[in-house]
Structures are given as C-alpha cells and as structure tokens.
Backbone as ProteinMPNN parsed JSONL, in Angstrom:
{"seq_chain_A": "XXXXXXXXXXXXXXXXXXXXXXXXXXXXXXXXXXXXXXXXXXXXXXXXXXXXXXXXXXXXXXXXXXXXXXXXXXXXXXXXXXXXXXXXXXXXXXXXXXXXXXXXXXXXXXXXXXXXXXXXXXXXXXXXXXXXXXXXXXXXXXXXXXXXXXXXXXXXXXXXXXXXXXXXXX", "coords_chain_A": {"N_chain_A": [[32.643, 101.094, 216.589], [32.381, 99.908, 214.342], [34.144, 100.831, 212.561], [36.737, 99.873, 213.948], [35.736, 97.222, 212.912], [36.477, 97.34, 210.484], [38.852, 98.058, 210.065], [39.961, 96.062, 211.458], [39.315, 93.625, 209.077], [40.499, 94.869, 206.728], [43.214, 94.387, 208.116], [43.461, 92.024, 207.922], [43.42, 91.461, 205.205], [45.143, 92.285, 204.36], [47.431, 90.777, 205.412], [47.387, 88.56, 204.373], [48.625, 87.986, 202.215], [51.183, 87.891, 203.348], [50.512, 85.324, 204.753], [50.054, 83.23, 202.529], [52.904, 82.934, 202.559], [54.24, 82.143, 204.38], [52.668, 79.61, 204.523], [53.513, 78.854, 202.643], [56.211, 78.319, 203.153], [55.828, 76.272, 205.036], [56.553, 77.539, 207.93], [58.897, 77.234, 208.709], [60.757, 78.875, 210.644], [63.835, 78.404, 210.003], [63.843, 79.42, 207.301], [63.637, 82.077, 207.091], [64.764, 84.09, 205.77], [64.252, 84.186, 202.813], [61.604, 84.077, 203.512], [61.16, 86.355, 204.365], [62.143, 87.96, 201.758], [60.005, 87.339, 200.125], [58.146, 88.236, 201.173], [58.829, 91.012, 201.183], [58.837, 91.219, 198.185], [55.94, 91.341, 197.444], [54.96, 93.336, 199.075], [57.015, 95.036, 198.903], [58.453, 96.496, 200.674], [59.382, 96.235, 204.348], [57.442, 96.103, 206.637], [56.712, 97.601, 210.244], [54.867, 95.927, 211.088], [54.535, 94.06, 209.426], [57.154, 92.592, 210.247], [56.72, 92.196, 212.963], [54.726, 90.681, 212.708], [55.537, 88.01, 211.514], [57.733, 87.264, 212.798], [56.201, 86.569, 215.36], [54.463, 85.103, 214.209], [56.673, 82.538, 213.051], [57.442, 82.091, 215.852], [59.999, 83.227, 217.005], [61.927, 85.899, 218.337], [61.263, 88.908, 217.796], [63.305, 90.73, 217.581], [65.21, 89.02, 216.005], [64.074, 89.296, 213.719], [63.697, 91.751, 212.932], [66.972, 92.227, 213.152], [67.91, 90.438, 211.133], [66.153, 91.814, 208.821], [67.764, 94.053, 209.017], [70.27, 94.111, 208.367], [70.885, 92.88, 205.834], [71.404, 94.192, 203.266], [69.589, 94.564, 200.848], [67.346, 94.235, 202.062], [64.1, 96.494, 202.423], [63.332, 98.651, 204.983], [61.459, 100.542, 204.925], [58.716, 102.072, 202.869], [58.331, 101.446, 199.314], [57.809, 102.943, 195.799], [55.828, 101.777, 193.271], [57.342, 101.94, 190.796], [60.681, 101.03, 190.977], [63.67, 102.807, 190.179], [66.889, 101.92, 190.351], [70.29, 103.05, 190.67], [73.216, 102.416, 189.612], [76.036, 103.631, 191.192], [78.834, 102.567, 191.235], [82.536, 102.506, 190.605], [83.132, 101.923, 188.064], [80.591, 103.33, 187.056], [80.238, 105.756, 188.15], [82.78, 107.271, 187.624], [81.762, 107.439, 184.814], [80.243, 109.474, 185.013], [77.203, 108.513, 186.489], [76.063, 110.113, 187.876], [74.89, 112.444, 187.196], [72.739, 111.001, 185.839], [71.339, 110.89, 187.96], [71.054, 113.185, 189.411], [69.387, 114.006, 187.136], [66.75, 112.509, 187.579], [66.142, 113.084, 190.197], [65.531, 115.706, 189.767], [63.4, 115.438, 187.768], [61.464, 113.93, 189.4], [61.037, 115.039, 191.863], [62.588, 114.656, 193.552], [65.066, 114.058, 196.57], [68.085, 113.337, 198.055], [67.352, 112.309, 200.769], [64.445, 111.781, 200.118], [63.196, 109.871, 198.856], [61.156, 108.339, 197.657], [58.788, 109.059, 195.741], [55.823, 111.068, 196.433], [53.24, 110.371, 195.824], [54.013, 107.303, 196.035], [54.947, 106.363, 193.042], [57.645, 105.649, 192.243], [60.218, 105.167, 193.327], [63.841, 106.255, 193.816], [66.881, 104.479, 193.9], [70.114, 104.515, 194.708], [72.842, 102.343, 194.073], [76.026, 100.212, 195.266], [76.904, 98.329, 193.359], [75.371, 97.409, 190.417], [76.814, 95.407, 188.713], [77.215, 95.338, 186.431], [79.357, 96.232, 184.398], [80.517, 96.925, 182.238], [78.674, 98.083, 180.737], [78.816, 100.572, 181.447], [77.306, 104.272, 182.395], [74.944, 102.349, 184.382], [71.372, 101.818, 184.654], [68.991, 100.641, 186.284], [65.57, 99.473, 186.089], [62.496, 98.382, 187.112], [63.625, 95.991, 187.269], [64.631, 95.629, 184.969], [67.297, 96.249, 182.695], [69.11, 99.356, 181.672], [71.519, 99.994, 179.963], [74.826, 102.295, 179.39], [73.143, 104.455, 179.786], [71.705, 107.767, 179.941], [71.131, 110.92, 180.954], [68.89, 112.014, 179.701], [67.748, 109.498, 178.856], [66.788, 108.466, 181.128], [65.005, 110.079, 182.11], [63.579, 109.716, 180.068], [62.729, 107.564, 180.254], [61.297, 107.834, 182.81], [58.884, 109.523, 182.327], [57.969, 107.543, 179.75], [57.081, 105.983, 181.321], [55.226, 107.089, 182.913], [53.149, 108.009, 180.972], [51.89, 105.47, 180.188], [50.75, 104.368, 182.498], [48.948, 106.716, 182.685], [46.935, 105.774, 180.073], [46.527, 103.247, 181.22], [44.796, 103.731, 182.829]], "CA_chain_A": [[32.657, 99.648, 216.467], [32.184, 98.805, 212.668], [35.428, 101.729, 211.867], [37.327, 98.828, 214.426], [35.92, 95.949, 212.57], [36.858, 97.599, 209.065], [40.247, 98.02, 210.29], [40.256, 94.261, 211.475], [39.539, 92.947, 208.14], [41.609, 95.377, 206.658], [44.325, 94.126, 208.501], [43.444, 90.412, 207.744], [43.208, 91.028, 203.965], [46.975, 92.88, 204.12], [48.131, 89.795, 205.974], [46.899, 87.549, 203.632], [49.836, 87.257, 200.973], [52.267, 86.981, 204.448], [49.771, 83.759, 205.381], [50.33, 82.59, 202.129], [54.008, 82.917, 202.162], [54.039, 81.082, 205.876], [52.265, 78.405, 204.55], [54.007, 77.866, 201.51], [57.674, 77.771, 203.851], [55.666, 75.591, 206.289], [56.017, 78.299, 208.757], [59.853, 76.93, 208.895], [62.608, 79.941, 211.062], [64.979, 78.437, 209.014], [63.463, 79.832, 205.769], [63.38, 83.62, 207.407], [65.237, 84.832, 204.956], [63.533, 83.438, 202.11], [60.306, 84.477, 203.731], [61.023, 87.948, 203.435], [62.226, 88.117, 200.432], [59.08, 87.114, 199.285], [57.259, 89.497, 201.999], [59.27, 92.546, 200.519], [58.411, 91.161, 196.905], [54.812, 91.175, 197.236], [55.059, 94.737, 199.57], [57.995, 96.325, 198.826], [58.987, 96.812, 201.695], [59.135, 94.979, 205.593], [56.803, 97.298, 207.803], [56.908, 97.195, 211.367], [53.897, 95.681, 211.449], [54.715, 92.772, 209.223], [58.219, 92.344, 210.981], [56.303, 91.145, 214.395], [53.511, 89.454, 212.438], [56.159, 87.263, 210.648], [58.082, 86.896, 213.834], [55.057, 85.705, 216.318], [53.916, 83.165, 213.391], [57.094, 81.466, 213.559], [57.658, 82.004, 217.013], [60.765, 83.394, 216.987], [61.971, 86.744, 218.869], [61.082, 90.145, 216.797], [64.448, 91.013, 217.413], [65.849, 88.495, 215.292], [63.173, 89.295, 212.665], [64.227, 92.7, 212.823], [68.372, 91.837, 212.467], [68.132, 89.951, 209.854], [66.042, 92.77, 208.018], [68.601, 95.703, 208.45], [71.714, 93.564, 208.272], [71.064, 92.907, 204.622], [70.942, 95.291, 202.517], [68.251, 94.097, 200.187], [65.832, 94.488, 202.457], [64.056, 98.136, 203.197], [62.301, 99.309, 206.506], [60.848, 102.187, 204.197], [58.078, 101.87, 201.769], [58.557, 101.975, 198.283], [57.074, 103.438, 194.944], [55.382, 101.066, 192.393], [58.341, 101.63, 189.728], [62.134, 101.428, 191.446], [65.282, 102.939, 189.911], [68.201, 101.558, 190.942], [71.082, 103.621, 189.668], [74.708, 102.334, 189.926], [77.361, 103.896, 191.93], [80.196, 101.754, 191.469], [83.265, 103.14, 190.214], [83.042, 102.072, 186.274], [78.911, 104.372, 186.631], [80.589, 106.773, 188.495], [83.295, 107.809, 186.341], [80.627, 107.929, 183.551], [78.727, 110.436, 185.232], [76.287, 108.258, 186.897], [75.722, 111.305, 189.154], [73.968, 113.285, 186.438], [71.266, 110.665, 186.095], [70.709, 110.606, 189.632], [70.37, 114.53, 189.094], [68.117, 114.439, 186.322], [66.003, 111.641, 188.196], [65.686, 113.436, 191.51], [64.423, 116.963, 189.437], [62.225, 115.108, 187.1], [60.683, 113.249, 190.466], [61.075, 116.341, 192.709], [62.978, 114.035, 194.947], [66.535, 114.322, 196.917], [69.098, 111.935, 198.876], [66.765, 112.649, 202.027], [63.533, 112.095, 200.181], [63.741, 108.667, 197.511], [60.246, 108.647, 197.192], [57.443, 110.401, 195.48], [54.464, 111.442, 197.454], [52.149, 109.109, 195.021], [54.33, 106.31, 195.66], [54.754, 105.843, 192.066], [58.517, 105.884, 191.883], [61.321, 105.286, 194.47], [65.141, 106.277, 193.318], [67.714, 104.054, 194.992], [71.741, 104.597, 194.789], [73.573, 101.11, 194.894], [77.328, 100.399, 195.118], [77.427, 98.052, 191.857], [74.73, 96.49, 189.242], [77.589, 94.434, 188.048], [77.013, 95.486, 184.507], [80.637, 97.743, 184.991], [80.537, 97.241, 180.996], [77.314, 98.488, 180.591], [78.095, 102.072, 182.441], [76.602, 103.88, 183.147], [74.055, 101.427, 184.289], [69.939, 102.276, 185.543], [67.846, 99.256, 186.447], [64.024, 100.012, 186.617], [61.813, 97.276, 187.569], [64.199, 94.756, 186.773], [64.903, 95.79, 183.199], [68.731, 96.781, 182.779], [69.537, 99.797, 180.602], [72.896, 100.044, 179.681], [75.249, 103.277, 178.757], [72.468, 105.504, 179.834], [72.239, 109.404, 180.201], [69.777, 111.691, 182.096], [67.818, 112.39, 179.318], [67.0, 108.258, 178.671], [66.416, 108.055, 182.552], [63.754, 111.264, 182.486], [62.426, 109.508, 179.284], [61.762, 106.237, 180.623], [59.887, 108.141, 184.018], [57.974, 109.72, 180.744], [57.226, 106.325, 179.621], [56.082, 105.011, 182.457], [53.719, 108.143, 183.168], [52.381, 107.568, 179.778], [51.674, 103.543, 180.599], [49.943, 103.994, 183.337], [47.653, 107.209, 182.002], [46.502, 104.885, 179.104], [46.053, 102.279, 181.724], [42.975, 104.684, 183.418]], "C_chain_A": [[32.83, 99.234, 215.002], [33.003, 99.74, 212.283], [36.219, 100.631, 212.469], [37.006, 97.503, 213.377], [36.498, 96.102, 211.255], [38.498, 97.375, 209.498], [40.635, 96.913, 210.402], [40.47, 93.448, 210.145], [40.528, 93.602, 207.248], [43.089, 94.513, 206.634], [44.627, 92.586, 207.874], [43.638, 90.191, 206.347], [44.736, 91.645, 203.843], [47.577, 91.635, 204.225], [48.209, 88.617, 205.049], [47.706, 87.032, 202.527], [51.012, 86.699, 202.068], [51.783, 85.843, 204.681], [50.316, 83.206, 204.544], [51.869, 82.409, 202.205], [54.261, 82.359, 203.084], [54.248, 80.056, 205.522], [53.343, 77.579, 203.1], [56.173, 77.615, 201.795], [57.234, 76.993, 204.723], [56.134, 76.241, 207.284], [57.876, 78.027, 209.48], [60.987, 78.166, 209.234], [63.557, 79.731, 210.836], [64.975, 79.289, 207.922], [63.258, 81.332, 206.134], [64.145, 83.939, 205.892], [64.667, 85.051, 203.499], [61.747, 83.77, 201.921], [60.156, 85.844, 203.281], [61.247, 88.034, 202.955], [60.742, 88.357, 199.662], [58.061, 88.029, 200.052], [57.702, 90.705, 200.993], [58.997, 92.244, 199.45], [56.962, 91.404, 196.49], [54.518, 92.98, 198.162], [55.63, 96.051, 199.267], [58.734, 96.761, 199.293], [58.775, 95.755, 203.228], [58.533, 96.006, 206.419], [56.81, 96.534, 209.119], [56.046, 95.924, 211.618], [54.03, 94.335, 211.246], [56.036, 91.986, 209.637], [57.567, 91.28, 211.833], [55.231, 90.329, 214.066], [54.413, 88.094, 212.127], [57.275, 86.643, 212.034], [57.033, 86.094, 215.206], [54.652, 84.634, 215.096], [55.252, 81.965, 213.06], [57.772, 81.063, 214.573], [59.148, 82.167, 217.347], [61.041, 85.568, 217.435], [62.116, 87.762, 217.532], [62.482, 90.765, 216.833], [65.179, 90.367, 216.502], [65.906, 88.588, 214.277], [63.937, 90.321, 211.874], [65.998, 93.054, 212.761], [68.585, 91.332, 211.502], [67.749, 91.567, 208.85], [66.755, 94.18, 207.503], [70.131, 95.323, 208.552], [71.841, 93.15, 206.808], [70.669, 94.11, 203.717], [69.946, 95.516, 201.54], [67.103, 94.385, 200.44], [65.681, 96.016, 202.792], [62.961, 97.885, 204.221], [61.439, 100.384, 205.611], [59.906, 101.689, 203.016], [58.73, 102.697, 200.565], [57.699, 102.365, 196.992], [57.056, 101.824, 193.982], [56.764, 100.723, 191.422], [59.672, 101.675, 190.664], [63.009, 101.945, 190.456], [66.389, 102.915, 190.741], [69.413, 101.967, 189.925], [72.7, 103.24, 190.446], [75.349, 103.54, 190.223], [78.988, 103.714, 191.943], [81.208, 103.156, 190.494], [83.368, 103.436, 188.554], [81.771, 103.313, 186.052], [79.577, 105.446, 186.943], [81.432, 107.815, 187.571], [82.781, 108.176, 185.057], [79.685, 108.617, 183.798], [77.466, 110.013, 185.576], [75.208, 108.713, 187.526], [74.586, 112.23, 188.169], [72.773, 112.553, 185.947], [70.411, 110.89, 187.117], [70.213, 112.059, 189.678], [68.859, 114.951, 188.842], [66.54, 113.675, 186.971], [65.415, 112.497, 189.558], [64.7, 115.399, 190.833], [63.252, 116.742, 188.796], [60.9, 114.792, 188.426], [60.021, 114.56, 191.515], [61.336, 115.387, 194.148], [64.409, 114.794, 195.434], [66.88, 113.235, 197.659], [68.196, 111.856, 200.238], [65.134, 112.089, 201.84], [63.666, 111.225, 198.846], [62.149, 108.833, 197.214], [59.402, 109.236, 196.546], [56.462, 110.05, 196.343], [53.418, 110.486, 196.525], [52.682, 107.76, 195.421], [54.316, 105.409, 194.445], [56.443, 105.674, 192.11], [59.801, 106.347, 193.473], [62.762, 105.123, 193.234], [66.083, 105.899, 193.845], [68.915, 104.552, 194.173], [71.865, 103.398, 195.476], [74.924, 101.325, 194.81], [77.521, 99.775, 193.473], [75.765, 97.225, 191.474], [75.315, 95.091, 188.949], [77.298, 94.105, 186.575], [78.375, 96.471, 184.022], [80.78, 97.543, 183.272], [79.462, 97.909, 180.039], [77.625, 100.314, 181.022], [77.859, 103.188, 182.026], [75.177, 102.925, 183.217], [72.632, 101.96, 185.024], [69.091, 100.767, 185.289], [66.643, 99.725, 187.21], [63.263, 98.785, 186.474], [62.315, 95.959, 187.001], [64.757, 94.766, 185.213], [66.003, 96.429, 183.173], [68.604, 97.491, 181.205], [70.623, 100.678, 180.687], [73.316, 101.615, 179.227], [74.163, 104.38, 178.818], [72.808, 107.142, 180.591], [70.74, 109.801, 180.387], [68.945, 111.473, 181.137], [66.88, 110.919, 178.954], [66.237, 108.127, 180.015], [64.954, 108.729, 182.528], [62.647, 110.693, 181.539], [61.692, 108.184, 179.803], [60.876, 106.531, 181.98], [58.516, 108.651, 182.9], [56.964, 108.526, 180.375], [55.961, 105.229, 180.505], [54.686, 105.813, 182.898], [52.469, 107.797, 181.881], [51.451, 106.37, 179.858], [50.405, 104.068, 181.296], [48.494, 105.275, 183.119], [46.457, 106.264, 180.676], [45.926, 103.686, 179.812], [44.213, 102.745, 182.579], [41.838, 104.869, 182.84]], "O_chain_A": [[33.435, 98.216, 214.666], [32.748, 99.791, 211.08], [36.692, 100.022, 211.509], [37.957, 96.796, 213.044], [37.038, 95.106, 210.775], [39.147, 96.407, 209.1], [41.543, 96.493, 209.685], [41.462, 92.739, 209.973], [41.491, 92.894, 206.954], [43.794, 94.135, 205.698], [45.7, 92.132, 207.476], [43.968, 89.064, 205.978], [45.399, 91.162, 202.924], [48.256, 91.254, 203.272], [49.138, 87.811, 205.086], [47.562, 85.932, 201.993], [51.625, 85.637, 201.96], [52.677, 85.022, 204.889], [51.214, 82.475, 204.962], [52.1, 81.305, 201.711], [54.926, 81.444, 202.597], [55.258, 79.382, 205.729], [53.687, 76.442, 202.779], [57.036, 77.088, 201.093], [58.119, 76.727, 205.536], [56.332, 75.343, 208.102], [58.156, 78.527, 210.57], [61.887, 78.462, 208.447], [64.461, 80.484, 211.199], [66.0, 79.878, 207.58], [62.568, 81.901, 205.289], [63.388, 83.865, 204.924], [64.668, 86.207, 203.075], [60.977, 83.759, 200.96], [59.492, 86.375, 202.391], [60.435, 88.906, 202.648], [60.437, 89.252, 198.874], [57.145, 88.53, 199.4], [56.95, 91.21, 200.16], [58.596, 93.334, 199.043], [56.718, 91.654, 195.309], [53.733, 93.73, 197.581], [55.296, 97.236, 199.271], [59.671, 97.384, 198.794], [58.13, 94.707, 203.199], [59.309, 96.827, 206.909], [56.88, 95.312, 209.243], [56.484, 94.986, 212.285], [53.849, 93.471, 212.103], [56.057, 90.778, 209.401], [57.65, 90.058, 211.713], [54.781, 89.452, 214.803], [53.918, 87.048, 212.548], [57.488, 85.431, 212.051], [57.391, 85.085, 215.814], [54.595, 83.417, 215.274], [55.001, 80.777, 212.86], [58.526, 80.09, 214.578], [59.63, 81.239, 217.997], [60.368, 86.407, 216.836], [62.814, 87.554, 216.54], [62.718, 91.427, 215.823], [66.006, 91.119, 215.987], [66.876, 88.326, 213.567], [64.545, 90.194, 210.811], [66.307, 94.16, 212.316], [69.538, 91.727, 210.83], [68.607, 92.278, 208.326], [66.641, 94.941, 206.542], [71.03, 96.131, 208.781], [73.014, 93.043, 206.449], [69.615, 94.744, 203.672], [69.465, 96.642, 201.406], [66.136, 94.676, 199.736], [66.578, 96.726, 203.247], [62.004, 97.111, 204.211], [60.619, 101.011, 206.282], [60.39, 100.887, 202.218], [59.296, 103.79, 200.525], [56.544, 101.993, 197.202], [57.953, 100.981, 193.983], [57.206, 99.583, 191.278], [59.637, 102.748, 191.266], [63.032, 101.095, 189.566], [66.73, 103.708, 191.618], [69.59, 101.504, 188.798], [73.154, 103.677, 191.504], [75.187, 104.496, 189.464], [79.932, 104.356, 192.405], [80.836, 104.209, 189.977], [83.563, 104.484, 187.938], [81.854, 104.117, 185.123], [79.621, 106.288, 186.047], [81.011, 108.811, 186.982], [83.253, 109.051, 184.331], [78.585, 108.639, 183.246], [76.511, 110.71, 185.232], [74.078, 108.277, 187.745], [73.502, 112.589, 188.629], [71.79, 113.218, 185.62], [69.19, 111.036, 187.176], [69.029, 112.236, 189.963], [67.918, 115.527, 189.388], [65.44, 114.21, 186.838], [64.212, 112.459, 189.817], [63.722, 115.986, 191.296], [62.238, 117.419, 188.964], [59.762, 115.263, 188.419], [58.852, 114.848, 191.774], [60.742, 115.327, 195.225], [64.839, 115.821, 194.908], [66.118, 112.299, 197.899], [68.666, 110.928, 200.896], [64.451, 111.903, 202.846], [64.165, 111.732, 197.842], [61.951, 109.662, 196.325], [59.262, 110.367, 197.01], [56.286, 108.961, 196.888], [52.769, 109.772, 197.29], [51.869, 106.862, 195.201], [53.937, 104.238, 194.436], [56.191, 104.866, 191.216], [60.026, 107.319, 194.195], [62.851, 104.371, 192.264], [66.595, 106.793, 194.519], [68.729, 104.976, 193.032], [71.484, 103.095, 196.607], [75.295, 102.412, 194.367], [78.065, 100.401, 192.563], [75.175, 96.547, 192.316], [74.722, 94.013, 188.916], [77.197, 93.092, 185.883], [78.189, 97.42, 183.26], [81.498, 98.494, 182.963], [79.537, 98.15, 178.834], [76.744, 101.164, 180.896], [78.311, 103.27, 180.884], [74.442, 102.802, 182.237], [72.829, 102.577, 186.07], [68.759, 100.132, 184.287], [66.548, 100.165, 188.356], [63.556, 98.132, 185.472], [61.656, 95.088, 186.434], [65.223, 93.826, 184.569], [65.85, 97.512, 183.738], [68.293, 96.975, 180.131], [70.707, 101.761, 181.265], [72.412, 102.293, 178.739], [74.218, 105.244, 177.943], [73.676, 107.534, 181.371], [69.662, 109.273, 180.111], [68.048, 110.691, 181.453], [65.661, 110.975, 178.788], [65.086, 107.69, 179.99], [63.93, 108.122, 182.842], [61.434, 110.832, 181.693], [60.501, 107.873, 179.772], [59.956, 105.784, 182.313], [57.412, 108.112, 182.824], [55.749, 108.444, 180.55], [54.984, 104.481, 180.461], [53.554, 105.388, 183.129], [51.291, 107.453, 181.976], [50.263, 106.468, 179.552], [49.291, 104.17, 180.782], [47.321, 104.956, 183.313], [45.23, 106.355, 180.699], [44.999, 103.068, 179.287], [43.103, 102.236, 182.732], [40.937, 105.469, 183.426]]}, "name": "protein", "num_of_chains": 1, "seq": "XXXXXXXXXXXXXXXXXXXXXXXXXXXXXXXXXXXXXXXXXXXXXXXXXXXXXXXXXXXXXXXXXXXXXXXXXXXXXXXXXXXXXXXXXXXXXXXXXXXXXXXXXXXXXXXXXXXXXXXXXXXXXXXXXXXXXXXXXXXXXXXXXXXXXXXXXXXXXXXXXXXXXXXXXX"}
C-alpha cells in the first residue's frame, strides 16, 4: 500500500511541469504542437506515458498525440542525456569529415549508431541532416551552443569540459 501511494505521488510530481504547460495553453488541441515542445523541453523527451496523459487532458485521441510526435522530427520517443550533441551531416560537415567527430564522440562516450545514449544519461549523440551553419563546417551543437570548424579532438574536449563542470558541481 504506501510503495502504491509513493508511486502515486511520484507520478503526480512528474506530471506537474505537463499541468503547468496545460494550463498555461489553456488546455487548447490546437496548441498540441506547442505543448510538446515545451513537454520535450522540460523532459527531453515524449514518454509513453506523457503522450496519453497529454492526450486525455485535452481530450483528444492518443493516436493523434502520438502522429504528431513521430511525424516531426524534433520530437524523440527515446529518452535523452542531460548534455545533447547534435553533429551535422549535411553535405558542406560531411565533406569536412564530420564523420570523424561522430567517431571520436561515440569512443569517448562508449556509444554507437544503435546506442546514442550513455548509461548515466549524461550525454546523448544525435546525427542531423543540416545545422544550417554549412559555413561553419564542420558544425557540433551541444546544448544549444554552436561550435564551428570543429575536429574530434575539440568535440572529446568539450565532453572533458563538461565532465569537469559537473565534478566541481558535487
């Protein structure tokens, strides 16, 4: 009984940034899109869970919830790590060896194309098609911070950096 009620509140205190984000679209199935955005901004991700929560509060079929979410590409079904790298693809990164960040990124991490995550969830490695920095290339964008003309060994230093950060933060 009181492992059930933990789980209840639990659940109620997860829910609790989706409430606010409800309330502050007025709860409006026009504004889906909009909503999650701001679901996956505050998560990270769209879990099943908050799919059909976000679908029963504005009364609108979980199917719909769930089309929208894997028809854009923006959004992920998959949890993600605290820090993202998003490493261009496009043709200008590519040609500049974009591929050998993505390398050095997936040995530093001890990830692969199968496996974006780390097991801490400190650090998810996406592959996009473009940045739209094609003068910049290659291009790596980590939590929103664009750095230009980069090479493995800046990529491995800024996971470095960030390990550093957050030891100092403990």
């Amino acid at each position: 009984m009181q492992e059930t009620m933990e789980k209840t509140k639990a659940m109620v205190q997860h829910l609790a940034a989706v409430n606010r984000i409800l309330e502050k679209n007025n709860h409006d199935p026009a504004r889906l899109i909009p909503i999650l955005q701001q679901v996956q901004d505050v998560y990270k991700y769209l879990s099943k869970d908050v799919i059909s929560y976000v679908a029963n509060s504005l009364d609108v079929p979980v199917a719909r919830v769930y089309g929208v979410a894997t028809f854009y590409a923006h959004f992920s079904l998959n949890p993600k790590g605290k820090h993202i790298f998003r490493l261009c693809d496009g043709t200008a990164c590519h040609v500049k060896k974009s591929h050998g960040i993505l390398h050095a990124l997936y040995e530093k991490l001890k990830l692969n194309d199968d496996k974006r995550t780390t097991d801490d969830m400190m650090f998810t490695v996406e592959l996009v098609s473009c940045l739209g920095a094609c003068g910049l290339a290659p291009v790596v964008v980590v939590d929103e911070a664009v750095y230009g003309q980069a090479t493995p060994a800046q990529a491995v230093k800024l996971v470095d950096d960030i390990l550093a950060a957050a030891n100092v933060e403990e």
